[in-house]
C-alpha positions as CSV (number, residue, x, y, z in Angstrom):
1,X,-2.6,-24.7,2.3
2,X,-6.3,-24.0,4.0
3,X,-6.7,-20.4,2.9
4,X,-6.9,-18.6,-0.2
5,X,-4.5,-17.4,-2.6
6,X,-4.8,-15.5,-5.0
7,X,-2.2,-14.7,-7.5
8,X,-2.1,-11.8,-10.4
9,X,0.2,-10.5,-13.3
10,X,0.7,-7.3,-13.8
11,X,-0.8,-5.0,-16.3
12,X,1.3,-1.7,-16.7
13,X,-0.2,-0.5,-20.0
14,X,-2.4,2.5,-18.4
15,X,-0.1,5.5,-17.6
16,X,-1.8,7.8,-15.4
17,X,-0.1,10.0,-13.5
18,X,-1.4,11.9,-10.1
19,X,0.0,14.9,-8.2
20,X,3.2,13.7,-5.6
21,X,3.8,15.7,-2.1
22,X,7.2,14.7,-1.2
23,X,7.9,17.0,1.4
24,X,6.1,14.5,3.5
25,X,2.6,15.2,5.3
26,X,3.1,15.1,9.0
27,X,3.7,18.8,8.8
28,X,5.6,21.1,6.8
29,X,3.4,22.2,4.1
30,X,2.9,26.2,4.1
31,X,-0.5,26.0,2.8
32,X,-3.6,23.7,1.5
33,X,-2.8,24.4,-2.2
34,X,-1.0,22.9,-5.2
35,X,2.2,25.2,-4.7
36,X,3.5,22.0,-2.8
37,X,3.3,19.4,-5.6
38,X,6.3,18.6,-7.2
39,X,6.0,16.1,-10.7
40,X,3.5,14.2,-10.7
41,X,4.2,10.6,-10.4
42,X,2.8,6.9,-11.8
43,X,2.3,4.3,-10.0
44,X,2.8,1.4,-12.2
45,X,6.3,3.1,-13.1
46,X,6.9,3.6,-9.4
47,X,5.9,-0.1,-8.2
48,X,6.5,-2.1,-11.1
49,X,10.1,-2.4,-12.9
50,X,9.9,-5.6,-15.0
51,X,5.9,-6.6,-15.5
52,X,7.2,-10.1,-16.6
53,X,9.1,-11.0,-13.4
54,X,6.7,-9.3,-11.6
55,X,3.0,-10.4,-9.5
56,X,1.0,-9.6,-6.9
57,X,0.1,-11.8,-4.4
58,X,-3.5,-11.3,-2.4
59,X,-4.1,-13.7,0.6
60,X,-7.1,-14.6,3.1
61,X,-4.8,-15.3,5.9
62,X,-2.3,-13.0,8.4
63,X,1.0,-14.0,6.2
64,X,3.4,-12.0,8.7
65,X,1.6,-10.1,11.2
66,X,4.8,-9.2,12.9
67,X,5.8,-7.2,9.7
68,X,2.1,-5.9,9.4
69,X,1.6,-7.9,6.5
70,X,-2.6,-9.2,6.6
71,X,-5.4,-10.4,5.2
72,X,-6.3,-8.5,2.3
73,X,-3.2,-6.8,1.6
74,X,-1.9,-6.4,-1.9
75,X,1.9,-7.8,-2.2
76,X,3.9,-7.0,-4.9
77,X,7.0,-9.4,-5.5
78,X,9.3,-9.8,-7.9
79,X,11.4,-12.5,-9.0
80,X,14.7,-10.8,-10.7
81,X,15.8,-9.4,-7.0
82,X,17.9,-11.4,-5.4
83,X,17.1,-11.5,-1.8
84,X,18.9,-9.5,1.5
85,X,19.2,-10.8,5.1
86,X,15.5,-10.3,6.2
87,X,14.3,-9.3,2.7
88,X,10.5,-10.9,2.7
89,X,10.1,-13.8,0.6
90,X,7.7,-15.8,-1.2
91,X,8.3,-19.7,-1.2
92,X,7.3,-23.2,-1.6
93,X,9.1,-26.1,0.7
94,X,7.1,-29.5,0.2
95,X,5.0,-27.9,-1.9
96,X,3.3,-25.5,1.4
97,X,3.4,-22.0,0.3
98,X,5.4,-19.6,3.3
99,X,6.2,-15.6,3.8
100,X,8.7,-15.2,6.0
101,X,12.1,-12.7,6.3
102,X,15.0,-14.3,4.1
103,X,17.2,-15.9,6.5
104,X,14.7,-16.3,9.4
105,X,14.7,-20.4,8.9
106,X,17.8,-22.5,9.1
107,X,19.0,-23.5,5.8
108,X,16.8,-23.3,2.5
109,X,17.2,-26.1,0.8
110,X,14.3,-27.7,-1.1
111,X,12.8,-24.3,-1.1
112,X,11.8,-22.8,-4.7
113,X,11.7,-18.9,-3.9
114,X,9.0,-17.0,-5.9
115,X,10.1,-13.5,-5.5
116,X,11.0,-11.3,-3.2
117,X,8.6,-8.5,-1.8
118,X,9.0,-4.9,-3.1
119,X,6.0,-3.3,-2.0
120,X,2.8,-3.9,0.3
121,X,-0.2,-2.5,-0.2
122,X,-3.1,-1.7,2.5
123,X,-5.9,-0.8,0.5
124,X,-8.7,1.3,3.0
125,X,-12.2,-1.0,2.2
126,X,-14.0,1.6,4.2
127,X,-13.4,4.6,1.7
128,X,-13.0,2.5,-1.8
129,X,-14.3,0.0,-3.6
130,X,-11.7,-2.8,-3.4
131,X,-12.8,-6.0,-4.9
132,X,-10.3,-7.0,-7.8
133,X,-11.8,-8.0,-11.3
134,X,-8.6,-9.3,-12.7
135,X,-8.9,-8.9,-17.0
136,X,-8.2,-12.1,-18.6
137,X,-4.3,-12.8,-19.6
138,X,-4.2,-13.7,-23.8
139,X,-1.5,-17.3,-24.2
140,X,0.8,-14.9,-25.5
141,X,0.7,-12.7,-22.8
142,X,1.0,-16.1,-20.3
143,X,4.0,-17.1,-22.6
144,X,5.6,-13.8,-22.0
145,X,6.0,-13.8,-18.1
146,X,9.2,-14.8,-16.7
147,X,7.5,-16.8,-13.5
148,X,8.2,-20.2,-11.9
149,X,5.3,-22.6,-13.1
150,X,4.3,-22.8,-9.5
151,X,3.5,-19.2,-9.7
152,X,2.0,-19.1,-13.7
153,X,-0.3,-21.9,-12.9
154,X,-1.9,-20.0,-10.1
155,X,-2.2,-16.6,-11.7
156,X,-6.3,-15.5,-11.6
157,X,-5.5,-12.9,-14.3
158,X,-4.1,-9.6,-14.9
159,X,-4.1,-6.3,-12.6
160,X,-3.5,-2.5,-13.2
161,X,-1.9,-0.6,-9.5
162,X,-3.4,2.3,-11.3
163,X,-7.0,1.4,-11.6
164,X,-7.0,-0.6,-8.5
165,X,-5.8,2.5,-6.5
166,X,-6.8,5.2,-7.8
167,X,-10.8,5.8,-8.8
168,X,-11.0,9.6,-8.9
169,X,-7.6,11.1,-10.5
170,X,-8.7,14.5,-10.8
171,X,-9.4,14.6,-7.0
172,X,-6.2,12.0,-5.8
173,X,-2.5,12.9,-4.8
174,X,0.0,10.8,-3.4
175,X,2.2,12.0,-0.8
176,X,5.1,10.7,1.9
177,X,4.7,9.6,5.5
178,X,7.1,12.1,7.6
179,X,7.4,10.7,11.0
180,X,5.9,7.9,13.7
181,X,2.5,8.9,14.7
182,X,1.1,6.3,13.3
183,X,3.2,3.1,13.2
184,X,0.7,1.2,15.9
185,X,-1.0,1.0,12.2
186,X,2.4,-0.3,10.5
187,X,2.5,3.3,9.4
188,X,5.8,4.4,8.9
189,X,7.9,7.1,8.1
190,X,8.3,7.1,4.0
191,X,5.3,5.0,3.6
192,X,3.4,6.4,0.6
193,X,-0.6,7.6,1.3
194,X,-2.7,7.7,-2.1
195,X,-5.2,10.2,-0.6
196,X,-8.5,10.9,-2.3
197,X,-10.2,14.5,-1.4
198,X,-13.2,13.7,-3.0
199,X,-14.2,10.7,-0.5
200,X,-15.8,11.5,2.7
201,X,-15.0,11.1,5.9
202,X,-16.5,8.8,8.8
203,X,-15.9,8.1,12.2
204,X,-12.6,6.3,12.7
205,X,-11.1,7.2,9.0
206,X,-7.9,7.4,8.1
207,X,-7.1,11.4,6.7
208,X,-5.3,13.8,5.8
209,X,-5.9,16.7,8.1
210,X,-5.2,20.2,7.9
211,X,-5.0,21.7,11.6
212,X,-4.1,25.3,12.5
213,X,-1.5,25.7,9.7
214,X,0.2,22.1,9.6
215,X,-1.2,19.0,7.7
216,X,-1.4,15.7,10.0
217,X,-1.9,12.1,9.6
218,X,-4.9,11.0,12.0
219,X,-7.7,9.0,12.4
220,X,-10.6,11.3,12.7
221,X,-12.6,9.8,15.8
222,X,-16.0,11.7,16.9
223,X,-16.8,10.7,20.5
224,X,-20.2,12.1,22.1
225,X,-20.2,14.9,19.6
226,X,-16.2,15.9,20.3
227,X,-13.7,15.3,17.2
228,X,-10.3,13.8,18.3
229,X,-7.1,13.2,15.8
230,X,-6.1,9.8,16.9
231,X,-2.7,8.6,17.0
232,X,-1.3,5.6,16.3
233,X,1.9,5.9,18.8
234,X,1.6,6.2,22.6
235,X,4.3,8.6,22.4
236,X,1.9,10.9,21.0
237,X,-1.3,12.8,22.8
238,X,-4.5,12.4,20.6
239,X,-6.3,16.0,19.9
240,X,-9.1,17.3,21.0
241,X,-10.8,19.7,18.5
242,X,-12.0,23.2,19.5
243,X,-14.4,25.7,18.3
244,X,-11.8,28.0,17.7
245,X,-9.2,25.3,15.9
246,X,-8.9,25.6,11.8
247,X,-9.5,22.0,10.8
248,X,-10.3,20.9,7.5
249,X,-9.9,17.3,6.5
250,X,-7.6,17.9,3.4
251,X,-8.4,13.7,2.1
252,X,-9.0,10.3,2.9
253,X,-6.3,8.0,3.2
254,X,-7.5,5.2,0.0
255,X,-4.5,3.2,0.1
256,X,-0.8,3.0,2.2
257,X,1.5,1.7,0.0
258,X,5.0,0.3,2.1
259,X,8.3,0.1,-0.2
260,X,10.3,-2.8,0.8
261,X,12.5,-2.7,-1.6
262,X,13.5,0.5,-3.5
């Protein structure tokens, strides 16, 4: 293996809990205000079942383009599930380390699964500050997890979802992806968005956007002082903003977070 891997536990102690959309957020929200929030949600509870069968892996390689899995991206796997046809796996075959859809290869023996993936998460490293200080995992706490050796030996440390994701909670809310405007971006409908309203937008971000009564996932693009909500879908026009249009960008986009396995 040329590349690096890096290789956390979970920490789930923190409980923090942020305002959920779930009516979705291509459109269908009556109004910019909190009267569409249903309970608020946490997402170590929401990611995480088991913390000891659990870990996130963090790679600086394309692990499976083709499923919009890249570099960078936070994958959460755990090792209790027992894999589906084309569930994505982690695995060692003569000790090379592979992702790939469960099935996908002919036969699997001398393969030592890790886990299988739950959840991917694309963090926005425009918007937020990204880089992951893992805290230091006590013997006991090593002794604890329920995790091939091959795994435990390369653990960096431990890792809270809710401090990685979320650095302003009074100003964050998660919501759902309704729809395929986006999926050019691996985008997809029921995706979740952790969107922050306190970050500010840029050229080419990923938002939130509020546009003559409907809320929109776009990428806000300015071109020769025009504004233009960007699709992600050829099946979709981009829009051109007017003088007379009510935008306001309702949040940044700080983190899409994909549920593999519910």
């Amino acid at each position: 293996m040329s590349y690096k891997l890096a290789v956390y536990a979970l920490d789930t102690s923190s409980y923090l809990t942020v305002p959920f959309a779930e009516d979705g957020v291509k459109a269908g929200f009556p109004s910019p205000s909190t009267d569409y929030m249903s309970s608020p949600i946490d997402l170590n509870a929401v990611l995480v079942k088991l913390p000891s069968n659990t870990f996130i892996l963090q790679a600086e390689k394309d692990l499976l383009p083709e499923a919009g899995i890249f570099s960078g991206d936070l994958l959460v796997f755990d090792l209790l599930i027992k894999p589906r046809q084309s569930d994505v796996i982690a695995y060692t075959i003569d000790g090379e380390f592979r992702l790939q859809r469960y099935g996908a290869a002919e036969g699997m023996d001398g393969v030592s699964i890790w886990g299988v993936l739950t959840a991917g998460i694309k963090i926005n490293r425009e918007s937020v500050y990204w880089d992951i200080v893992p805290e230091e995992l006590l013997p006991e706490e090593i002794f604890k997890l329920r995790l091939p050796y091959l795994v435990k030996e390369k653990i960096l440390g431990k890792v809270d979802l809710n401090k990685i994701l979320i650095k302003n909670p009074p100003s964050t809310f998660i919501t759902v992806v309704d729809g395929d405007s986006m999926k050019g971006e691996f985008i997809e409908d029921k995706d979740l968005l952790v969107v922050d309203k306190l970050l500010e937008h840029y050229d080419g971000c990923l938002a939130v956007c509020y546009l003559d009564g409907e809320f929109t996932l776009k990428r806000v693009n300015i071109e020769e002082g025009i504004a233009w909500l960007m699709p992600a879908n050829p099946d979709y026009p981009k829009i051109r903003i007017t003088e007379s249009d009510d935008l306001r960008i309702w949040g940044i986009v700080a983190a899409v977070i994909k549920r593999w396995r519910v």
